[in-house]
C-alpha positions as CSV (number, residue, x, y, z in Angstrom):
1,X,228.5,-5.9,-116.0
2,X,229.7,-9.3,-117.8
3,X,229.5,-9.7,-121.4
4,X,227.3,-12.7,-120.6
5,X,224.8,-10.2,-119.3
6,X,223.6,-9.6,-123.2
7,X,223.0,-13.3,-124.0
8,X,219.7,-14.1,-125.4
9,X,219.5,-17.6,-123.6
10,X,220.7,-17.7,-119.8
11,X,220.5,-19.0,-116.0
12,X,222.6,-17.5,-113.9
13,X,222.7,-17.7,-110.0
14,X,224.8,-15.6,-107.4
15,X,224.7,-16.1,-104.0
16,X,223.7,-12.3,-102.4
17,X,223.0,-10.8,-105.6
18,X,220.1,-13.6,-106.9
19,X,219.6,-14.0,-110.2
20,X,217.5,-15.1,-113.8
21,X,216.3,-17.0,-116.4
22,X,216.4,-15.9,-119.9
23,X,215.2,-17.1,-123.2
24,X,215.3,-15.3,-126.6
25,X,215.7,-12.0,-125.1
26,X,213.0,-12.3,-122.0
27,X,214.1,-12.2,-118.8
28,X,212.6,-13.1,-115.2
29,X,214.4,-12.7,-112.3
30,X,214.6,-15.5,-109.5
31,X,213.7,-15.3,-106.2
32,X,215.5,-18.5,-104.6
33,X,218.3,-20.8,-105.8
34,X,217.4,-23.1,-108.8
35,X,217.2,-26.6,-107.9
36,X,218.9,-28.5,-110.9
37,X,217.8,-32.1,-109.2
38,X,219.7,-32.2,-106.9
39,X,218.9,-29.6,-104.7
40,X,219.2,-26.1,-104.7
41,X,222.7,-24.9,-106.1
42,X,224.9,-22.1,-104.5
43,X,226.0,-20.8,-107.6
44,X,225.4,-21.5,-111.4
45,X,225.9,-20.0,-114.9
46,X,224.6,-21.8,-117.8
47,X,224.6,-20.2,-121.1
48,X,223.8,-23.3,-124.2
49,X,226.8,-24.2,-126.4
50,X,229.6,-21.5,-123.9
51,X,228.9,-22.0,-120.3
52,X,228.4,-24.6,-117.8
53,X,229.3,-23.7,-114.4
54,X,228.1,-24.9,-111.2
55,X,229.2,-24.3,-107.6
56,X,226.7,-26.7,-106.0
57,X,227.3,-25.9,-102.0
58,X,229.0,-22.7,-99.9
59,X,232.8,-23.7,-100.1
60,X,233.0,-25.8,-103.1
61,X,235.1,-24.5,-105.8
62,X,233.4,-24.4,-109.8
63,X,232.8,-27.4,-111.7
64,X,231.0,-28.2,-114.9
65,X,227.4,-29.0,-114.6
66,X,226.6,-32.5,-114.8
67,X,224.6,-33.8,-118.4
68,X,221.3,-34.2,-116.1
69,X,222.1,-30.9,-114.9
70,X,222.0,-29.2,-118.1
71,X,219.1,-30.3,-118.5
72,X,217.2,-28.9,-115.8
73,X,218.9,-25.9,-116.4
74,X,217.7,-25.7,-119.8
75,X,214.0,-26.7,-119.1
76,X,213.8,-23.8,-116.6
77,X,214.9,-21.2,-119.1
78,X,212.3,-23.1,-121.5
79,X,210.0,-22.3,-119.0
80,X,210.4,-18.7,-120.0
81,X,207.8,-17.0,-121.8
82,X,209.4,-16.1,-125.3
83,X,207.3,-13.4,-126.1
84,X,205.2,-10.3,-124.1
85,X,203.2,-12.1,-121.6
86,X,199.8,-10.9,-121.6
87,X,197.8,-9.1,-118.7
């Protein structure tokens, strides 16, 4: 477990283990890649203001995500519901 697990915002990625999207606390989990406009990433971990990391195809090393990236990585996790979503 990561300390990044417990972070109230966060999209994170990992290629054979999936992944999620959360926003003040709520989580959903991901069933394919996200797509951060440029395609579908390998690998990412975005947490606001601490973490930017992007591995964008099988083989490529880490990089920081791009400022257009960060930004479709932040409007997924606002696409979050930040409260109990009703039945």
């Amino acid at each position: 477990m990561s300390i990044l697990s417990g972070c109230k915002t966060r999209l994170y990625w990992e290629p054979g283990h999936g992944g999620s999207a959360t926003r003040n606390g709520h989580t959903i989990a991901l069933t394919e890649p996200p797509d951060l406009g440029r395609g579908q990433v390998y690998a990412v971990d975005y947490v606001p203001c601490a973490v930017y990391s992007v591995t964008r195809h099988v083989g490529d090393g880490h990089s920081e995500l791009e400022p257009d990236e960060i930004a479709a990585a932040r409007a997924i996790v606002d696409g979050v519901p930040s409260g109990p979503v009703p039945l």
